[in-house]
C-alpha positions as CSV (number, residue, x, y, z in Angstrom):
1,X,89.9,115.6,113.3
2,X,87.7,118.2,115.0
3,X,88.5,121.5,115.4
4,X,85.8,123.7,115.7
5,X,85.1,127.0,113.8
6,X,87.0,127.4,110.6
7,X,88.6,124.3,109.5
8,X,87.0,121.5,107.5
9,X,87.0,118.0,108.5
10,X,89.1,115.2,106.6
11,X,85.6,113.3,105.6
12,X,85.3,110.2,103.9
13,X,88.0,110.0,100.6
14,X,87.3,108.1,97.3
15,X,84.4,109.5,95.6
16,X,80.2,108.6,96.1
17,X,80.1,105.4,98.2
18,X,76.9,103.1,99.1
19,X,75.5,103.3,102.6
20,X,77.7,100.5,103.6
21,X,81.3,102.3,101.8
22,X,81.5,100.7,98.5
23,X,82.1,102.1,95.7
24,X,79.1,103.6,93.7
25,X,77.8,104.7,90.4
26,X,79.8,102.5,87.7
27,X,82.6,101.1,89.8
28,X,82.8,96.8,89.5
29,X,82.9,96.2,93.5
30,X,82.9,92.0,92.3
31,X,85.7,90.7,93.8
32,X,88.3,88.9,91.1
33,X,89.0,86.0,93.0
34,X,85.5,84.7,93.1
35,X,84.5,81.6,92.4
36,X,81.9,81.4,90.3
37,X,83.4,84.6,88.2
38,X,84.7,81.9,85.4
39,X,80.9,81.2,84.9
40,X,80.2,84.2,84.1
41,X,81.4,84.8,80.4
42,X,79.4,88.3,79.5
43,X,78.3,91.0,81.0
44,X,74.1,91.3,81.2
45,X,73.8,94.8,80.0
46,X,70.2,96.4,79.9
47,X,68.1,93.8,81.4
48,X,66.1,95.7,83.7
49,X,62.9,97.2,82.5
């Protein structure tokens, strides 16, 4: 999609992505189908310091 003076480019869709294209700032990229997810019974909010 080039064009040259005057038009924008397409760019990537879908909102702010990680270096690598997933999906950033608050969207779960875990996959569903994992698995280990049925391990994993509640979410570790605020652990960091």
């Amino acid at each position: 999609h080039g064009g040259g003076e005057g038009r924008t480019s397409t760019g990537l869709k879908g909102g702010p992505k990680t270096p690598w294209g997933k999906k950033a700032l608050g969207v779960n990229t875990r996959g569903k189908k994992k698995a280990s997810s049925n391990l994993i019974l509640r979410r570790r909010k605020g652990t960091k310091k």
